[in-house]
KOLVORO-476476 format. One record per residue: residue number from 1; residue in one letter; x, y, z of N, C-alpha, C in turn. Coordinates in nm, 3 decimals, padded with zeros to 5 digits. Layout:
(pt NUM, A, (X, Y, Z), (X, Y, Z), (X, Y, Z)),
...
This chain:
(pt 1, X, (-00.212, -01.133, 01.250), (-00.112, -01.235, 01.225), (-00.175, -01.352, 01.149)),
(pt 2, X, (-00.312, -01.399, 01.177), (-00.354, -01.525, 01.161), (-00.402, -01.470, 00.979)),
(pt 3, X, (-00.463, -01.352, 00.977), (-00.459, -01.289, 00.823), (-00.337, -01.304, 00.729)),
(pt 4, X, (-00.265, -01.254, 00.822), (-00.099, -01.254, 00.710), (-00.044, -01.404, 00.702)),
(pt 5, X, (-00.064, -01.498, 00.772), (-00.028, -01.641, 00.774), (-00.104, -01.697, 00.677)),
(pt 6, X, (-00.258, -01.649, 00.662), (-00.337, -01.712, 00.572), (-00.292, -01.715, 00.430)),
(pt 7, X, (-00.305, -01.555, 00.445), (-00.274, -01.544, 00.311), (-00.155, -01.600, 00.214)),
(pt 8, X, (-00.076, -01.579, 00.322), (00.121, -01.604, 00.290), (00.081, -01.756, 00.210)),
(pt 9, X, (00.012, -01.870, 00.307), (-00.032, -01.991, 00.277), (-00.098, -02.007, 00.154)),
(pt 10, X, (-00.208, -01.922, 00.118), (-00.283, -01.908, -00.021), (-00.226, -01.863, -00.112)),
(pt 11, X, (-00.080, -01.758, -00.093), (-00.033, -01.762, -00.221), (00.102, -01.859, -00.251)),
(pt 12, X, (00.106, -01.918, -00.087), (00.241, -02.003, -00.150), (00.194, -02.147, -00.136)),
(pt 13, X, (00.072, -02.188, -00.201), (00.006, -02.314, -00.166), (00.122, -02.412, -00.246)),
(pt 14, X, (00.237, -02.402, -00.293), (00.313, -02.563, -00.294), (00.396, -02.614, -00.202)),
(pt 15, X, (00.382, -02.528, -00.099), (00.477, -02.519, 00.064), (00.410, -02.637, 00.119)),
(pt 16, X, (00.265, -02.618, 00.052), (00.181, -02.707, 00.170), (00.148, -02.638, 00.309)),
(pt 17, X, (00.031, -02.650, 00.369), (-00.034, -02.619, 00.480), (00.052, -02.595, 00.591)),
(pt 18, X, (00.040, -02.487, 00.640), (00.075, -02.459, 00.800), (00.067, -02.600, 00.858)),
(pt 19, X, (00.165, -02.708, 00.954), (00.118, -02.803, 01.037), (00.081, -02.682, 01.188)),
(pt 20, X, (-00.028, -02.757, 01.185), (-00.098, -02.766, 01.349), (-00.012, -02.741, 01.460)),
(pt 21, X, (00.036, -02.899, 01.400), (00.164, -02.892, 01.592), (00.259, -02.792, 01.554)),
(pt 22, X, (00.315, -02.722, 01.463), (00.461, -02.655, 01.474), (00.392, -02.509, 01.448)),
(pt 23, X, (00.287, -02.433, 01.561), (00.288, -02.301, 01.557), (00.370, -02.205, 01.513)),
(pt 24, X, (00.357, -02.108, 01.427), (00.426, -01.978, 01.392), (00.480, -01.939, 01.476)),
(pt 25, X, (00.567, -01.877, 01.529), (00.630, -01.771, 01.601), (00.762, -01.695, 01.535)),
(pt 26, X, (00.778, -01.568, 01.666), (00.881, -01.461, 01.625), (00.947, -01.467, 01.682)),
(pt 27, X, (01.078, -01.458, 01.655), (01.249, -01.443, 01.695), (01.285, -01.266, 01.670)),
(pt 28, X, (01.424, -01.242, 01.725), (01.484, -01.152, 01.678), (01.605, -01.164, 01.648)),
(pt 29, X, (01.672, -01.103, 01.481), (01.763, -01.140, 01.460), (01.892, -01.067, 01.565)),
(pt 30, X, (02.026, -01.087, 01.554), (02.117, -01.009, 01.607), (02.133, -00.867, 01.614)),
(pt 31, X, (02.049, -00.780, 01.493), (02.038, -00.691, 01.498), (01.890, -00.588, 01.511)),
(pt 32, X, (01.816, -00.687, 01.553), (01.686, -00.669, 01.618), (01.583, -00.648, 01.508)),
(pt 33, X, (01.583, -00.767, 01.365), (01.497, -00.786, 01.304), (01.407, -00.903, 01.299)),
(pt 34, X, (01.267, -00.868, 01.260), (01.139, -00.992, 01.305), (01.202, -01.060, 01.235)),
(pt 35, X, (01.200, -01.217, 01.275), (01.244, -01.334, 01.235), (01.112, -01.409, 01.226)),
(pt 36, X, (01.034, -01.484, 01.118), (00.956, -01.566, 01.123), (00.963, -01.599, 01.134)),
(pt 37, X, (00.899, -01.798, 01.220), (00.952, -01.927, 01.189), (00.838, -01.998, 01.153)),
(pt 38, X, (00.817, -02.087, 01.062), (00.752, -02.153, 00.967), (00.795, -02.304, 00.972)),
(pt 39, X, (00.735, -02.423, 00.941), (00.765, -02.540, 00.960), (00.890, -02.578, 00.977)),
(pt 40, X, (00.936, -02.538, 01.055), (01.109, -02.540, 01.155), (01.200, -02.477, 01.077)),
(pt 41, X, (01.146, -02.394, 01.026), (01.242, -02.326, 00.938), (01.203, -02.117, 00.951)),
(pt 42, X, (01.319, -02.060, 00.919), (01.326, -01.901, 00.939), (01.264, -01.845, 00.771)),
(pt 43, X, (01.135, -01.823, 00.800), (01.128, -01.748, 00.663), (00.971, -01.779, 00.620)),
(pt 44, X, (00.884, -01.686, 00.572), (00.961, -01.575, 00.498), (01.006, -01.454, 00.564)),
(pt 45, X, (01.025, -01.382, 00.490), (01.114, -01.246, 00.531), (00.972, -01.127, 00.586)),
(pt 46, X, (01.008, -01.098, 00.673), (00.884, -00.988, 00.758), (00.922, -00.870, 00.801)),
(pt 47, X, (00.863, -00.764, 00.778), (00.908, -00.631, 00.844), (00.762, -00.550, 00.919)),
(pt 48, X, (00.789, -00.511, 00.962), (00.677, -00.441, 01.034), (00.719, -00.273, 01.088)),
(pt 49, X, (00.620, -00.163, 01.075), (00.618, -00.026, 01.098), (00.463, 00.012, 01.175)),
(pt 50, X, (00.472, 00.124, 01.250), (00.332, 00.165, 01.287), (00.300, 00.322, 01.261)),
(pt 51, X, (00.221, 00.376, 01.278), (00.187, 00.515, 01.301), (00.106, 00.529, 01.403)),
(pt 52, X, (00.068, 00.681, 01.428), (-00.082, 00.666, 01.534), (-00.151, 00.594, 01.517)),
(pt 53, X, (-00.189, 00.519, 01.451), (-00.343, 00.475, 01.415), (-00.308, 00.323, 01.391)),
(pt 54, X, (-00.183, 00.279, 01.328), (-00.208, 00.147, 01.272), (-00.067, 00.099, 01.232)),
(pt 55, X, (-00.084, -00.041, 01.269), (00.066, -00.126, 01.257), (00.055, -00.145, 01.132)),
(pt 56, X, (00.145, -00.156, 01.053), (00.199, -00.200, 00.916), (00.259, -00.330, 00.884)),
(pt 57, X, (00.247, -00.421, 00.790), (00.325, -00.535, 00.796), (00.355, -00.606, 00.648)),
(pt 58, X, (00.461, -00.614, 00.612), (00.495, -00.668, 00.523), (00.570, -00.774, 00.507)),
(pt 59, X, (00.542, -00.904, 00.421), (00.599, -00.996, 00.417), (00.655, -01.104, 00.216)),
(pt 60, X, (00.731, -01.110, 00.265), (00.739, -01.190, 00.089), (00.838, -01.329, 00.124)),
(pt 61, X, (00.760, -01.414, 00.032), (00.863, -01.479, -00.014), (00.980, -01.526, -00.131)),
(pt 62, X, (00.972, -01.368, -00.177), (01.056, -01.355, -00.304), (01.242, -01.257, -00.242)),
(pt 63, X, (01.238, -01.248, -00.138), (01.366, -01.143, -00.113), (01.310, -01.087, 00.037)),
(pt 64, X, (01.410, -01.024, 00.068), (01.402, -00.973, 00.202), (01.350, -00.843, 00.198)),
(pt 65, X, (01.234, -00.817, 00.285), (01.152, -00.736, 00.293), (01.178, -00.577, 00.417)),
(pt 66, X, (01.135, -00.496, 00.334), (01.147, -00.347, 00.477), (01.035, -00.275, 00.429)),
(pt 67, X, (00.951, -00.229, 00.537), (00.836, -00.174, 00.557), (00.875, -00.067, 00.640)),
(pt 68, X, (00.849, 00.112, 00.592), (00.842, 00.206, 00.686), (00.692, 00.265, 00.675)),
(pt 69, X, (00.690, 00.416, 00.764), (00.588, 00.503, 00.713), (00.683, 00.628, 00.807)),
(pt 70, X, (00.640, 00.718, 00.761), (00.730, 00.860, 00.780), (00.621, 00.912, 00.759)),
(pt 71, X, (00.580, 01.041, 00.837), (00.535, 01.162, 00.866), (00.621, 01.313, 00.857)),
(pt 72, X, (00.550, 01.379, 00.797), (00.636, 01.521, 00.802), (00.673, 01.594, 00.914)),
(pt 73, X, (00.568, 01.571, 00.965), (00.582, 01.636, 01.168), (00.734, 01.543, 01.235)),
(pt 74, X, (00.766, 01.456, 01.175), (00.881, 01.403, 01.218), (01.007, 01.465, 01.175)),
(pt 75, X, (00.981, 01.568, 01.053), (01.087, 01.639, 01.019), (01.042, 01.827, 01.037)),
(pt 76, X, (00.936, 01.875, 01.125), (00.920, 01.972, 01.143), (01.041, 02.073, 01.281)),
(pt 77, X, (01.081, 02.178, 01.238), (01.150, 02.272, 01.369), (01.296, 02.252, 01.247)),
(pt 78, X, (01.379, 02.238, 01.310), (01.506, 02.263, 01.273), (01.563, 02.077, 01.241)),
(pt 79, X, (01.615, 02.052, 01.148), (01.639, 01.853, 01.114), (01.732, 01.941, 01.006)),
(pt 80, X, (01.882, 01.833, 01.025), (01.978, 01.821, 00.985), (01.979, 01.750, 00.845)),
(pt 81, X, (01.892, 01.795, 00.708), (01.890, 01.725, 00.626), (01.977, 01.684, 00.545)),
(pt 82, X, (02.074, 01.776, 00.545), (02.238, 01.717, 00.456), (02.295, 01.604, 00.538)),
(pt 83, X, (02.251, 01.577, 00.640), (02.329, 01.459, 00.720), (02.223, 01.327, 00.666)),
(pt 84, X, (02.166, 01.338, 00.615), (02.033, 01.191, 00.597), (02.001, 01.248, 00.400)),
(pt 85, X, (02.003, 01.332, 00.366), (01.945, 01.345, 00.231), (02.088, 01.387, 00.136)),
(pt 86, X, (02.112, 01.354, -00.010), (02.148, 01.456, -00.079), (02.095, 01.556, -00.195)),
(pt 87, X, (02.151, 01.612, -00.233), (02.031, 01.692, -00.277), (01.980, 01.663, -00.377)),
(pt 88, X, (02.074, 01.570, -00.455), (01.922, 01.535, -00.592), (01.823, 01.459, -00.560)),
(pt 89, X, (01.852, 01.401, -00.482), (01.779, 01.279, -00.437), (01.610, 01.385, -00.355)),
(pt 90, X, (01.690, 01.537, -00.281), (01.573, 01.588, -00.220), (01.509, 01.680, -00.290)),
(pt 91, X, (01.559, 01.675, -00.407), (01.497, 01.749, -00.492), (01.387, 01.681, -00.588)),
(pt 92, X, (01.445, 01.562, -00.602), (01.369, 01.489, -00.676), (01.223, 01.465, -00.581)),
(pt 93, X, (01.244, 01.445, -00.449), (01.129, 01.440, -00.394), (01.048, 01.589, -00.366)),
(pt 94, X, (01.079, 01.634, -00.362), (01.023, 01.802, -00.344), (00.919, 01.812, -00.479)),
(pt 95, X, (00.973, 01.735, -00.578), (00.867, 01.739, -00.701), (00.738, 01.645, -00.684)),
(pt 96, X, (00.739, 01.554, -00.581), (00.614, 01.482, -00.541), (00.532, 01.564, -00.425)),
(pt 97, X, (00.592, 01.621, -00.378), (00.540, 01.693, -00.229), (00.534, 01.865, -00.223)),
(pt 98, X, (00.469, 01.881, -00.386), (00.461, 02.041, -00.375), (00.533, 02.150, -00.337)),
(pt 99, X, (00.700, 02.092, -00.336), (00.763, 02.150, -00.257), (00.814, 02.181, -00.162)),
(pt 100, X, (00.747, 02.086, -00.062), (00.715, 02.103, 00.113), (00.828, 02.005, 00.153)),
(pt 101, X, (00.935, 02.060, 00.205), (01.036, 02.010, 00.241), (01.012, 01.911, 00.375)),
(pt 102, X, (00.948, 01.903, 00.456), (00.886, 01.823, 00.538), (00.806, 01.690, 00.440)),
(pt 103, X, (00.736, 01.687, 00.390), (00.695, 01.606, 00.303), (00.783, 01.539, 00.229)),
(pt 104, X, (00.868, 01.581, 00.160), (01.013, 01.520, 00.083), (01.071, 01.482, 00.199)),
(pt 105, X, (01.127, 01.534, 00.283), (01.196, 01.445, 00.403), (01.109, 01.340, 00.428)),
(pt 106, X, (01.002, 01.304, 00.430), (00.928, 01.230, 00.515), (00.911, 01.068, 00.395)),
(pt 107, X, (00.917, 01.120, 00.246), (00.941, 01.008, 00.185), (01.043, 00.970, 00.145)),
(pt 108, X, (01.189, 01.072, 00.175), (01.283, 00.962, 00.166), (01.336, 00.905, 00.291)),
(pt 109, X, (01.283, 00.925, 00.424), (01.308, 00.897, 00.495), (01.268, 00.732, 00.542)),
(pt 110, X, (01.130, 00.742, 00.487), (01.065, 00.569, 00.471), (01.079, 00.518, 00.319)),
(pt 111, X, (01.152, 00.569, 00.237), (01.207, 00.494, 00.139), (01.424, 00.430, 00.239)),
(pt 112, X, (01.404, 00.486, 00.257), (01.565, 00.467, 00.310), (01.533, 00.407, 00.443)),
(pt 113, X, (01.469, 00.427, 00.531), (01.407, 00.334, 00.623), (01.381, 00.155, 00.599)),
(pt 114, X, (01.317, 00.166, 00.535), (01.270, 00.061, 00.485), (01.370, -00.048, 00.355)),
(pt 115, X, (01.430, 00.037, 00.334), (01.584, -00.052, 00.275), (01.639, -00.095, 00.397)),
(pt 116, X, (01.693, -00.009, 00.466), (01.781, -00.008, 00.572), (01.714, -00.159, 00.633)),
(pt 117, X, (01.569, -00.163, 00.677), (01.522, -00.273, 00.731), (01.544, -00.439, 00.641)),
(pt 118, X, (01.523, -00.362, 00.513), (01.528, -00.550, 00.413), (01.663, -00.567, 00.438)),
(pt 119, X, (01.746, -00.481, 00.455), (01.883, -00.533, 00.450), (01.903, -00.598, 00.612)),
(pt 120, X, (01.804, -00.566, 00.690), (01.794, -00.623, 00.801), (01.900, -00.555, 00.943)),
(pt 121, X, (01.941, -00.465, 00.895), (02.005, -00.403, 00.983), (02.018, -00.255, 01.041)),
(pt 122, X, (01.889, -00.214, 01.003), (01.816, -00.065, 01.038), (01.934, -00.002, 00.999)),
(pt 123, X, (01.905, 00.131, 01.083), (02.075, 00.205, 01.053), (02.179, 00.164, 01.214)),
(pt 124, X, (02.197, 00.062, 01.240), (02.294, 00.062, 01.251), (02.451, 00.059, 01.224)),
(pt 125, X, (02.424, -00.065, 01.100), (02.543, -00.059, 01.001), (02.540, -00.015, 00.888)),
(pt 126, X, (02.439, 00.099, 00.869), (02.404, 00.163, 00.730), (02.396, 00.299, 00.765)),
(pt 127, X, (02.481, 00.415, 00.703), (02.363, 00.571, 00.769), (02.323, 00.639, 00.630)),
(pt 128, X, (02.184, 00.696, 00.676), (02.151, 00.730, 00.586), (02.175, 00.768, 00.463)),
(pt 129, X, (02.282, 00.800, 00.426), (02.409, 00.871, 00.308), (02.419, 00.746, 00.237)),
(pt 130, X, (02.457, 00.674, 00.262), (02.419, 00.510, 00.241), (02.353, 00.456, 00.139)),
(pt 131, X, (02.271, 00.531, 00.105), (02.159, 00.514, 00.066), (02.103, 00.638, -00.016)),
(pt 132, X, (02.081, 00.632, -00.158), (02.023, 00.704, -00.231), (01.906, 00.648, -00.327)),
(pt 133, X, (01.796, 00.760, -00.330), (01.689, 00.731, -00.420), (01.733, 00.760, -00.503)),
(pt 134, X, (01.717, 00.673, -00.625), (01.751, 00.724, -00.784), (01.629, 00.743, -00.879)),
(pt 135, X, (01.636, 00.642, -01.020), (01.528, 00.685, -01.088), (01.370, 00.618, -01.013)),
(pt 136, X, (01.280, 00.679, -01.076), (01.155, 00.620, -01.033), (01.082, 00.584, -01.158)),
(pt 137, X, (00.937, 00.547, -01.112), (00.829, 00.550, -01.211), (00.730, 00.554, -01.104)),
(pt 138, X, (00.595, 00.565, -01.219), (00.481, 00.566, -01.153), (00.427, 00.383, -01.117)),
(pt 139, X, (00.404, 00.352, -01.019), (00.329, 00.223, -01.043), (00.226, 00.148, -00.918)),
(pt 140, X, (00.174, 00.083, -01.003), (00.063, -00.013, -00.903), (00.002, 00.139, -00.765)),
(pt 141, X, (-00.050, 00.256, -00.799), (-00.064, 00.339, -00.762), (00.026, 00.435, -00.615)),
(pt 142, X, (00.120, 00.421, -00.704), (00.265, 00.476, -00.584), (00.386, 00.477, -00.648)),
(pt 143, X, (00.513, 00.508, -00.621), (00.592, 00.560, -00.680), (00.691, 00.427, -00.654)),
(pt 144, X, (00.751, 00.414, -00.790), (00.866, 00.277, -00.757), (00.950, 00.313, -00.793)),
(pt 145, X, (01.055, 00.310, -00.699), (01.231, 00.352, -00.675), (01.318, 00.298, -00.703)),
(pt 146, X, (01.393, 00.296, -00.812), (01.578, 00.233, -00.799), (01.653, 00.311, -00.676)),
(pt 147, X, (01.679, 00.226, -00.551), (01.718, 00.301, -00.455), (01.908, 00.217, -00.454)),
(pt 148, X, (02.016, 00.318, -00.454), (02.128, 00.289, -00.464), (02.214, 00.242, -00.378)),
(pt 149, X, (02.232, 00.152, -00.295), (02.294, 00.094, -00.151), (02.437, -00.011, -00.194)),
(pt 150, X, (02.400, -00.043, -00.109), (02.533, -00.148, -00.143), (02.504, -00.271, -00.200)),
(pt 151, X, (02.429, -00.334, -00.270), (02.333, -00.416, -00.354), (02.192, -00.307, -00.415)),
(pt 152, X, (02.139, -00.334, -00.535), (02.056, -00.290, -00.558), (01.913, -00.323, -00.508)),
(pt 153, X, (01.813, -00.197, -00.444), (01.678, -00.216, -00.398), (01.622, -00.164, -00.455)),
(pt 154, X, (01.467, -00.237, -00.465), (01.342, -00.168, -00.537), (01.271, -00.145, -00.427)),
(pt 155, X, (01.204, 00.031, -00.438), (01.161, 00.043, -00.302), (01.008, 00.140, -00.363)),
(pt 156, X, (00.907, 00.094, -00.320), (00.733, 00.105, -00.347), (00.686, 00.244, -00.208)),
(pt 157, X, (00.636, 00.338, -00.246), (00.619, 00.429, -00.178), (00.446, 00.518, -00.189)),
(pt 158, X, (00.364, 00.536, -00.151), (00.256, 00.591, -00.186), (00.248, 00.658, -00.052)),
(pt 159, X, (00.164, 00.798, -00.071), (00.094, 00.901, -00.002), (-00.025, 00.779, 00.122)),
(pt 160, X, (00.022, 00.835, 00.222), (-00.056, 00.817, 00.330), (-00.155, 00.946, 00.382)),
(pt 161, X, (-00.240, 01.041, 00.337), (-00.254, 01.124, 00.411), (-00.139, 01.254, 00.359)),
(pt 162, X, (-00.052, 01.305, 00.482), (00.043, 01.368, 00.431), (00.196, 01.251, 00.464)),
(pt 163, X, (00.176, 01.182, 00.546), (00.266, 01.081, 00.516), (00.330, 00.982, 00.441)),
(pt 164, X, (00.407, 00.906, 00.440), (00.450, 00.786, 00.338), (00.463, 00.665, 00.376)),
(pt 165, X, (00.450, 00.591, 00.281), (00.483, 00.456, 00.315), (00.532, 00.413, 00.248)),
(pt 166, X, (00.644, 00.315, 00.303), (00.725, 00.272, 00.147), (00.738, 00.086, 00.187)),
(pt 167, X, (00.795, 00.071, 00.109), (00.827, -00.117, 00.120), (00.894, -00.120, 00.006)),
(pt 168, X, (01.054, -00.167, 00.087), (01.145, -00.207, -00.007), (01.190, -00.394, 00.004)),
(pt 169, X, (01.228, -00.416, -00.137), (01.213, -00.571, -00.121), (01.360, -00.563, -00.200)),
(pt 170, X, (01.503, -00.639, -00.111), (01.582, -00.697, -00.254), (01.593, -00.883, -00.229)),
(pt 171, X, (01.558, -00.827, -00.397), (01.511, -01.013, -00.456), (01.633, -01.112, -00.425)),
(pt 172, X, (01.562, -01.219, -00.408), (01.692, -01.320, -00.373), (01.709, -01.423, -00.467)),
């Protein structure tokens, strides 16, 4: 935390310094997203994900932020993919993941995850269908998404291992 505060501070040095007396802390919004609070005020925008091994955390102060990571073992046995994917969208990923339909599930699952979160309302008021990956490119070593929702998101995705991670941000 005291890393991600630092930094947040070093790149937004015209905010001016963290005060002393008015400690950081976390809220939850109504629909059970991290709420920062910052010199008496909500923001910036924070998302957080974990895996076995390690918490994830993303923060900006350019737009509201969603951080996933997806594993393929999360889509291994029998998973209902026409209910969460369509098919260009899983086809298009099948061309990053050798084919391995577990692997394509697993990155659009934390590309659409992680929208779902900047928009701040997981899937509760969003289901997956909701939500489509469109065009991409290659960038900053990971794949960057025009993802299609109900406002437009840019959503950042790179290979974990055999997993993914994505972080979607829409700008404000």
């Amino acid at each position: 935390m005291k890393t991600l505060l630092g930094e947040l501070t070093r790149l937004e040095a015209h905010h001016g310094e963290i005060p002393a007396n008015i400690p950081p802390f976390f809220s939850r919004g109504p629909l059970g997203q991290p709420l920062l609070h910052l010199r008496k005020n909500v923001g910036p925008h924070v998302s957080f994900t974990y895996d076995e091994n390690q918490i994830w955390a993303s923060i900006s102060t350019q737009g509201h932020v969603g951080i996933d990571v997806a594993s393929p073992v999360e889509f291994m046995g029998y998973y209902p993919y026409t209910r969460a994917f369509r098919g260009a969208e899983f086809r298009l990923a099948k061309g990053f993941c050798e084919g391995y339909p577990q692997r394509a599930a697993a990155l659009l699952w934390s590309l659409k995850e992680a929208t779902v979160k900047a928009f701040g309302c997981g899937f509760n008021l969003m289901a997956p269908l909701d939500i489509e990956a469109k065009s991409f490119r290659l960038w900053e070593k990971g794949l960057l998404f025009e993802m299609k929702a109900k406002e437009p998101v840019s959503a950042w995705a790179r290979p974990l291992g055999q997993a993914w991670l994505a972080i979607a941000l829409i700008e404000s």
